[in-house]
C-alpha positions as CSV (number, residue, x, y, z in Angstrom):
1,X,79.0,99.0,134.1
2,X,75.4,99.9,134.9
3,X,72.6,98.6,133.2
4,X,69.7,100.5,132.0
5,X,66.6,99.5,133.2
6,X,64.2,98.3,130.3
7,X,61.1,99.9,129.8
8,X,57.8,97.8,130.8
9,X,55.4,98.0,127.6
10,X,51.9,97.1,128.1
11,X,49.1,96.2,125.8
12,X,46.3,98.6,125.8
13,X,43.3,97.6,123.8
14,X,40.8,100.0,124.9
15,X,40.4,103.2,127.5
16,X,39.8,100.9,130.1
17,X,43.0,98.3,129.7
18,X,45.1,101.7,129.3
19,X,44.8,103.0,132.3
20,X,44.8,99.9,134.3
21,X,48.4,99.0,132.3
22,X,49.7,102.4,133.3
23,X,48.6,102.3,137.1
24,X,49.4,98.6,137.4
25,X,53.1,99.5,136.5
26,X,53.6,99.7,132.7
27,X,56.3,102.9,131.1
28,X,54.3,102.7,128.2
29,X,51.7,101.6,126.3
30,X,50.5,100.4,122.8
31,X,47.5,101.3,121.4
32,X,45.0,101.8,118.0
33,X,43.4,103.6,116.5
34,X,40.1,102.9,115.0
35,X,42.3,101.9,111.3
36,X,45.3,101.1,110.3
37,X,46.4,98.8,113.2
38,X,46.3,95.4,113.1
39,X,43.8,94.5,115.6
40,X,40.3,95.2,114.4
41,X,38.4,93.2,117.4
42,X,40.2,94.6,120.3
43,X,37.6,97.6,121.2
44,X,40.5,100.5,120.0
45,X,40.4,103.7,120.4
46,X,38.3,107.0,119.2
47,X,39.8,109.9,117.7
48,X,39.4,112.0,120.8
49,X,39.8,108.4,123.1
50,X,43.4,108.6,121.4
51,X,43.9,112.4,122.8
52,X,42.6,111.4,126.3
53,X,45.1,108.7,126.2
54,X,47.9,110.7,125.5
55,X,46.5,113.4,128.6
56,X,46.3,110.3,130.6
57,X,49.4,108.8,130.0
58,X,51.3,111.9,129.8
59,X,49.8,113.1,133.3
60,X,51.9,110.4,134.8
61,X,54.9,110.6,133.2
62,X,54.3,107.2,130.8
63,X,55.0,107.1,127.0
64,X,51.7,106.2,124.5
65,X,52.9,104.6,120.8
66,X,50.2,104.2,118.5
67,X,50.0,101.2,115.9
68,X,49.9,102.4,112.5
69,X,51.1,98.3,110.9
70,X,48.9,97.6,108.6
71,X,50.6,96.4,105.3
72,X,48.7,99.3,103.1
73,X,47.0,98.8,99.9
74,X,46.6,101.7,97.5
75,X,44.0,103.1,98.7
76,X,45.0,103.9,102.3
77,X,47.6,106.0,101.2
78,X,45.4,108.7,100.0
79,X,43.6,108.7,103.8
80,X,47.1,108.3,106.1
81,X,48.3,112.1,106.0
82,X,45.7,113.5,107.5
83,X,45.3,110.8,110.3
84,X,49.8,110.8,111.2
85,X,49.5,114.5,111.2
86,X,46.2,114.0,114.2
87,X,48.6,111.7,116.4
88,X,51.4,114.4,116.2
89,X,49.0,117.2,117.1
90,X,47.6,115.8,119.9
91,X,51.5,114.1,121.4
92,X,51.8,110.2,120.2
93,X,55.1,109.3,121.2
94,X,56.0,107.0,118.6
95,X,54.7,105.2,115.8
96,X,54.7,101.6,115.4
97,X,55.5,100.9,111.4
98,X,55.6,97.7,109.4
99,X,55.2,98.9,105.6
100,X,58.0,100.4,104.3
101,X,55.9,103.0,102.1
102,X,54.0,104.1,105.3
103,X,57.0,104.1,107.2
104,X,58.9,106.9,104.5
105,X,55.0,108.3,104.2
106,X,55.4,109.0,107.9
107,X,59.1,110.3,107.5
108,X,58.0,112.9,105.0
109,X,54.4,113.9,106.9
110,X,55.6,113.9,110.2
111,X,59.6,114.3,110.3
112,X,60.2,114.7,114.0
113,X,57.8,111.7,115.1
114,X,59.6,108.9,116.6
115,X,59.3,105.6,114.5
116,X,59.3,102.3,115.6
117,X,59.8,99.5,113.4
118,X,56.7,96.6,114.5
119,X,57.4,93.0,114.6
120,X,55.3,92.9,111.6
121,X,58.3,93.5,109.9
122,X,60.3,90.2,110.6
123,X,63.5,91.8,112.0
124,X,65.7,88.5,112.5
125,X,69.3,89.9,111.7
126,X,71.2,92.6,112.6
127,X,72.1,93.9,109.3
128,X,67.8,94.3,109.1
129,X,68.1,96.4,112.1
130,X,70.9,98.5,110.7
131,X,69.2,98.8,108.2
132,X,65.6,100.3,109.3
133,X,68.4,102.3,111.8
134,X,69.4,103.9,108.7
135,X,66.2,104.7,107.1
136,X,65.3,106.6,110.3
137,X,64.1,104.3,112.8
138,X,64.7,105.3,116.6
139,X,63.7,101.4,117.4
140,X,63.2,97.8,116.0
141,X,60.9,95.6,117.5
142,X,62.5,92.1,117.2
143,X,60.5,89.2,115.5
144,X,59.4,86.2,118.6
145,X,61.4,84.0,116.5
146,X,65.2,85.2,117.9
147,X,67.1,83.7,120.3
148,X,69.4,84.7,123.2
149,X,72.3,84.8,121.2
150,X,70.9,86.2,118.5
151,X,69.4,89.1,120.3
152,X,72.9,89.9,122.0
153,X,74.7,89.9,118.7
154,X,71.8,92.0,117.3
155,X,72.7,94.6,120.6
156,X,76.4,94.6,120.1
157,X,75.9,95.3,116.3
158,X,72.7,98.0,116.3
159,X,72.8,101.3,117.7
160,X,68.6,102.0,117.7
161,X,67.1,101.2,120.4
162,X,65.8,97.6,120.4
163,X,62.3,96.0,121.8
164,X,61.4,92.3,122.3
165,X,58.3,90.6,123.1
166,X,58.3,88.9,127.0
167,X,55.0,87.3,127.2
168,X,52.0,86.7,125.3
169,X,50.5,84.6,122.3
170,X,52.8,83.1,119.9
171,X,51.6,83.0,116.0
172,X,52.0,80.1,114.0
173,X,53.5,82.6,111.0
174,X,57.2,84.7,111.1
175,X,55.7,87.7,113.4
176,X,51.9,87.2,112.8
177,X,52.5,87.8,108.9
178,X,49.8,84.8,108.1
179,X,47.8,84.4,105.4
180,X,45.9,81.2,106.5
181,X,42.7,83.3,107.6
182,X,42.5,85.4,104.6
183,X,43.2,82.6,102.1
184,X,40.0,80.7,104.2
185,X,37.9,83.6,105.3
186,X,38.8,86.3,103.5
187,X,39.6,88.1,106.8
188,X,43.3,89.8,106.1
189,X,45.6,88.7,109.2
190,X,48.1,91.9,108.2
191,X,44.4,94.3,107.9
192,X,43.6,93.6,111.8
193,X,40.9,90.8,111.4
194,X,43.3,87.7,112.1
195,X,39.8,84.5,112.3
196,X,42.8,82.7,114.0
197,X,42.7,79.4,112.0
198,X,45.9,78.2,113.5
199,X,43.4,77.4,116.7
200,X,40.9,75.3,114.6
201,X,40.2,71.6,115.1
202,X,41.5,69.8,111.8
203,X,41.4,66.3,109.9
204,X,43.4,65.1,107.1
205,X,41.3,64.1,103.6
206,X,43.1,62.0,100.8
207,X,42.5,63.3,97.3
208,X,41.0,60.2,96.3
209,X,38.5,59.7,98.5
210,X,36.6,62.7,99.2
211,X,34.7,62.9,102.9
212,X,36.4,60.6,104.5
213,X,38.3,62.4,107.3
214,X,41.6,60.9,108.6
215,X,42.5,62.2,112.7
216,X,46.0,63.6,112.5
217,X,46.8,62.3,115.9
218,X,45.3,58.8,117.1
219,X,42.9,61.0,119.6
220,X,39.8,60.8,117.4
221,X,38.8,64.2,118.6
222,X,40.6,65.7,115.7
223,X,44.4,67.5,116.9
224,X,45.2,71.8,117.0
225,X,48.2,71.1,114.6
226,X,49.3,74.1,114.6
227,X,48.4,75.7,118.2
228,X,51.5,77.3,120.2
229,X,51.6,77.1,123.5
230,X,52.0,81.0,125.1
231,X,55.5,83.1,125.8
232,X,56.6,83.5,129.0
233,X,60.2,84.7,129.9
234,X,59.6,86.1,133.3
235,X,61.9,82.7,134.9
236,X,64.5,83.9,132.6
237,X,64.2,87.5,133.2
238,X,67.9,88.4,134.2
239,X,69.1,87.0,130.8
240,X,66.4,88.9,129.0
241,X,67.7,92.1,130.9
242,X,71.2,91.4,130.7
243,X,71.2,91.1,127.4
244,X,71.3,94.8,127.1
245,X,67.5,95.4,124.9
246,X,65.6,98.4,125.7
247,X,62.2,97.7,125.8
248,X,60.2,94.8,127.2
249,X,56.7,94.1,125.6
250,X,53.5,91.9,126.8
251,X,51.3,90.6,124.0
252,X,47.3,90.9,124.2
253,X,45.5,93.9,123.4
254,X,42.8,91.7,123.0
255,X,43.1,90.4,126.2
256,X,41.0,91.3,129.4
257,X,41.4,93.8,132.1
258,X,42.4,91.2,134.3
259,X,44.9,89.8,132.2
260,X,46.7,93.3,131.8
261,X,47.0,93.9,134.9
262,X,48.3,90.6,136.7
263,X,50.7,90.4,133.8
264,X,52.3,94.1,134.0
265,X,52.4,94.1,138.2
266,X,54.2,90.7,137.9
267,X,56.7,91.8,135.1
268,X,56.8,95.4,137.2
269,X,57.7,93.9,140.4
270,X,60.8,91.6,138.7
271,X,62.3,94.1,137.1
272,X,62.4,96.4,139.9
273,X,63.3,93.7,142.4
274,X,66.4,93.0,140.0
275,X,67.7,96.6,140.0
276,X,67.4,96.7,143.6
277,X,69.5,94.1,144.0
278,X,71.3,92.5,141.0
279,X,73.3,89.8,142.3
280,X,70.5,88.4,144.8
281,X,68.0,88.5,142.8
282,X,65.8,85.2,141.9
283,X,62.8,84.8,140.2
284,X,60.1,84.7,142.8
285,X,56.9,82.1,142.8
286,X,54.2,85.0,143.5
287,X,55.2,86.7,140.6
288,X,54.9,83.4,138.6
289,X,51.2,82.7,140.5
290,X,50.3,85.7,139.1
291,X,50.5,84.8,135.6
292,X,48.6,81.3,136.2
293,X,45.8,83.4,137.5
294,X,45.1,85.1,134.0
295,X,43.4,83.2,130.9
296,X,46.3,81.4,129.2
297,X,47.8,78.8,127.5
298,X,50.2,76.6,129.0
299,X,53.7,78.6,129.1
300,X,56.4,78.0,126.8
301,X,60.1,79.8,126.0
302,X,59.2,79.8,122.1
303,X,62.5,80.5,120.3
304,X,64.5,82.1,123.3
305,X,66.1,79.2,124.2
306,X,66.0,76.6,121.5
307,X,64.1,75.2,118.8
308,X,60.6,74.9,119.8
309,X,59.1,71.3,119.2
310,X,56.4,69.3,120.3
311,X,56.7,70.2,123.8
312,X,55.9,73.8,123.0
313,X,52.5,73.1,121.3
314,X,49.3,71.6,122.5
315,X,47.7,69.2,120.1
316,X,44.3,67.9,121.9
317,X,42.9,71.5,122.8
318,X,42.5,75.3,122.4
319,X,41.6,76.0,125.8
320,X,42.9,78.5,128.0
321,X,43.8,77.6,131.8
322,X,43.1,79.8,134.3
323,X,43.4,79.8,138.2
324,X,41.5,83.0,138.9
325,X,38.3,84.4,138.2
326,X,38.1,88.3,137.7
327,X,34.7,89.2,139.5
328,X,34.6,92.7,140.5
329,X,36.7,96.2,140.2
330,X,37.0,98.8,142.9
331,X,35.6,102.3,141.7
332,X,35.7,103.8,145.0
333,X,36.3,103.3,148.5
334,X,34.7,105.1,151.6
335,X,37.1,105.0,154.6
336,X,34.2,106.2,156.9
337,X,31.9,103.2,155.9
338,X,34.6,100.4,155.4
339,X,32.2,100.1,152.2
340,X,34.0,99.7,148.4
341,X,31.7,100.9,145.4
342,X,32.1,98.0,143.1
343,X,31.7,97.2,139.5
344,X,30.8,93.5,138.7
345,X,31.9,91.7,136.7
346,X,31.6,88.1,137.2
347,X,29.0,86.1,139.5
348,X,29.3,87.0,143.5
349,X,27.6,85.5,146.4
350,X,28.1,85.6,149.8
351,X,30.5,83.5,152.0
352,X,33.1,83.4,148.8
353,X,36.6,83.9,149.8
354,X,38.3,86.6,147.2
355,X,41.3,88.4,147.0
356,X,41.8,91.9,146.7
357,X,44.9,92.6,144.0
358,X,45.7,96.6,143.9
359,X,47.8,98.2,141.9
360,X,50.0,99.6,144.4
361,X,49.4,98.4,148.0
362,X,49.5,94.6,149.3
363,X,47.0,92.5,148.1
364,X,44.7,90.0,150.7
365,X,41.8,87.7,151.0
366,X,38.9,88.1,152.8
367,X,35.4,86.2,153.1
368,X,32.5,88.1,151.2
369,X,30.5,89.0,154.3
370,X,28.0,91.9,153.4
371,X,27.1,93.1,150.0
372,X,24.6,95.8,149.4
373,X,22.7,97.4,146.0
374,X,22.7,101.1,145.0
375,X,20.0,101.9,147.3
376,X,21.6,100.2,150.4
377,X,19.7,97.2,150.4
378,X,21.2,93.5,151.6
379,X,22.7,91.5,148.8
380,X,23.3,88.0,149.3
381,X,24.4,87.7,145.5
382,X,25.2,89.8,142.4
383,X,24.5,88.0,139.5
384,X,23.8,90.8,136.6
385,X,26.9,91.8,135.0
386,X,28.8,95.3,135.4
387,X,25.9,95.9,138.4
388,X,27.1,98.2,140.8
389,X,27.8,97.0,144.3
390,X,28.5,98.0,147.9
391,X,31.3,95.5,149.5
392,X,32.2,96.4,153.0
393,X,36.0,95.5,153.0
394,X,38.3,93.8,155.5
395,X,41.3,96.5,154.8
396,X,40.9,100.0,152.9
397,X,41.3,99.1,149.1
398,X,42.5,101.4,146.1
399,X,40.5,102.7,142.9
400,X,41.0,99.8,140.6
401,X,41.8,97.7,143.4
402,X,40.6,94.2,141.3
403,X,38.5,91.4,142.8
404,X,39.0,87.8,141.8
405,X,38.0,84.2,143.0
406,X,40.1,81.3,142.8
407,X,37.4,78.5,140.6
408,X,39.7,75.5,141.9
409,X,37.7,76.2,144.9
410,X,34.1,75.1,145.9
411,X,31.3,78.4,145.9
C-alpha cells in the first residue's frame, strides 16, 4: 500500500515568516488575523496583508488556513460575519475553529469553507473526532497530549483528515487551554495574550507565616515548576508518518525568522528523504543540527511515547539554547559583482566565519572578508540593526539565502 505523504505545515506569524515558511519548504501555512486568533503578540496580519498572503501562497501552489480560535464571548459574535465572509472573498483555505458556536457560525456564514477543528479544542479520543467529523469538520487537529497508539486508533476509527503537532513549545495546560495568566494578569490565554506564567520563577509560602518564602527545589534560586521542555519528533519521524495522519504541524508563530526556516527545511528534507526511499531511510544528524541551531528548549518527546516526567521538564531555568546566531538575510545577489545586498540583523565584523543556509541550494561557510555600506564604502563591521550591507560572497547565494554565526565560537 502506498502512503500519502503528509503535508508540512508551518507557522507564519507575520508577512515576513510566511514567505520564508513557504520557500523554505512548508505546504501550508497558519496565520492571524489582527482578532480572533489566539496569538495577540506575534506581529499578525492586516486585512489586505491576509489577501497578499493568500496571492503569495497561492502563486506557488501552497495552502493558507487562517486562525479564527478564540473561545468567543458575546460580544464577538455580532463582529465575526463580516470578517469569515472577508477570508472567503479573498481565498482562505481553511479555517482553524475551537468554539463550537463559531465553528456552526462559520457553517452557516460561509458553508463551502473548509473547517479545521484547532487543538484548542482538546481532541484526545476518537469518538471527539467523529464527532467534530460529523458536525462538518474536513480535519481535527489532535491535542500534544496523544500518544502513538492513540493516534493510530484515532486513524483507523476517523474518516476527516487528521493533523498533529511535530515540534514546538509544549503548554503546561490540555492544548494551551490555561487560565493561570488570566487568573494572575488578567491577560486571557484562550483571547491571544498568553503572559506565560508557567515560565515564572516561583517559591512556596505557608499560610501561617506570611513572607517567608520556601525554594521548591534545594537550588535556592527558586525552580520553573512547571516549565516543559520543547517537542521534537523529527528522530521518530517514520512512526509519525506511518501512522497514517495527514498533516504535520511546527509550533511558533511567535518565533523568529530564523527559527521558521531551519525548522521547516529540516522537517522538509525528512520527509522527502523518506518517500524517496522508505526502507533505507534513517534519521540524519544535519537535519537534527539544524534544529539545535534555532532558539529552543532542550528537546523532549512530550506524550508520544510515554508519560512525560521529570526528565521532560527543566526546573533551574527558562532559557533557551541555541547554537546559531541569525545575523544577516540575503535580499539580492549580483552575479557580476560576487556582491550580496544584505539585511542585518545581528552584529557582523570582519574575519567571522558564517554560513550561508538557502532555501533551496547547498548551504556553506565562508570567512567575512569584505563588507561594504550603501554607498560602496569599506565596512569592517555592521553594528546598527536591519542596516543594509554589501557582502562579496564565496559562491552565488539565493534571495532569502540566511546568514548565521555559530556563538560557541570566538569573534
Amino acid at each position: 500500500m502506498s502512503m500519502k505523504k503528509p503535508e508540512l505545515l508551518a507557522p507564519a506569524g507575520n508577512p515576513e515568516k510566511l514567505k520564508m515558511a513557504i520557500l523554505y519548504g512548508a505546504d501550508a501555512v497558519y496565520l492571524g488575523g489582527k482578532a480572533f486568533g489566539l496569538r495577540a503578540f506575534g506581529g499578525n496580519f492586516t486585512r489586505e496583508e491576509l489577501k497578499e498572503a493568500m496571492e503569495f501562497v497561492h502563486g506557488r501552489g501552497k495552502r493558507a488556513y487562517v486562525t479564527v480560535n478564540v473561545y468567543a464571548h458575546n460580544e464577538d459574535i455580532g463582529k465575526l460575519p463580516e470578517y469569515l465572509t472577508y477570508l472567503q472573498e479573498i481565498g482562505t483555505d481553511a479555517l482553524l475553529v475551537a468554539d463550537l458556536g463559531v465553528f456552526q457560525l462559520a457553517r452557516e456564514i460561509i458553508p463551502k469553507m473548509e473547517l479545521h477543528v484547532s487543538t484548542q479544542a482538546n481532541i484526545t479520543n476518537w469518538r471527539s473526532a467523529q464527532a467534530w467529523q460529523q458536525l462538518g469538520a474536513a480535519r481535527v487537529v489532535l491535542a500534544r497530549e496523544m500518544s502513538l497508539p492513540e493516534i493510530r486508533e484515532i486513524r483507523r476509527k476517523c474518516d476527516a483528515e487528521i493533523e498533529m503537532f511535530v515540534h514546538g513549545a509544549m503548554c503546561i495546560s490540555y492544548s494551551g487551554r490555561c487560565y493561570l495568566s488570566s487568573y494572575m494578569t488578567g491577560r486571557d490565554a484562550n483571547r491571544g495574550s498568553c503572559a506565560q506564567p508557567c515560565r515564572w520563577k516561583y517559591h512556596l509560602m505557608e499560610e501561617s507565616r506570611p513572607g517567608q518564602y520556601f525554594p521548591v527545589d534545594e537550588d535556592e534560586r527558586g525552580a520553573y515548576i512547571m516549565n516543559s521542555k520543547d517537542m521534537c519528533l523529527l528522530p521518530y519521524l517514520r512512526d509519525v508518518i506511518e501512522s497514517g495522519v495527514d498533516s504535520l504541524k511546527i509550533e511558533g508563530r511567535m518565533k523568529s525568522v530564523h527559527y521558521v526556516a531551519s525548522v521547516v527545511k529540516a522537517y522538509r528534507m525528512a520527509i522527502d528523504s523518506y518517500f524517496e526511499a522508505p526502507d533505507d531511510f534513517s534519521v540524519q544528524q544535519e537535519w537534527l543540527g539544524e534544529l539545535q541551531k534555532v532558539s529552543h528548549r532542550a528537546y523532549t518527546t512530550g506524550f508520544y511515547l510515554h508519560q512525560p516526567g521529570a526528565e521532560d521538564q527543566i526546573y533551574g531555568s527558562s532559557s533557551y539554547e541555541q547554537t546559531s546566531e541569525f545575523v544577516g538575510l540575503v535580499r539580492e545577489y549580483d552575479t557580476e559583482t560576487g556582491f550580496a545586498l544584505v539585511e542585518q540583523r545581528n552584529h557582523m565584523k570582519l574575519g567571522q566565519e558564517i554560513e550561508v543556509f538557502q532555501p533551496k541550494g547547498a548551504g556553506f561557510r565562508q570567512c567575512l572578508a569584505e563588507m561594504l555600506d550603501e554607498a560602496g564604502n569599506p565596512m569592517d563591521a555592521a553594528p546598527h540593526a536591519q542596516q543594509l550591507l554589501r557582502i562579496r560572497m564565496a559562491h552565488p547565494v539565493e534571495p532569502f539565502a540566511i546568514l548565521r554565526r555559530d556563538i560557541r565560537k570566538d569573534g
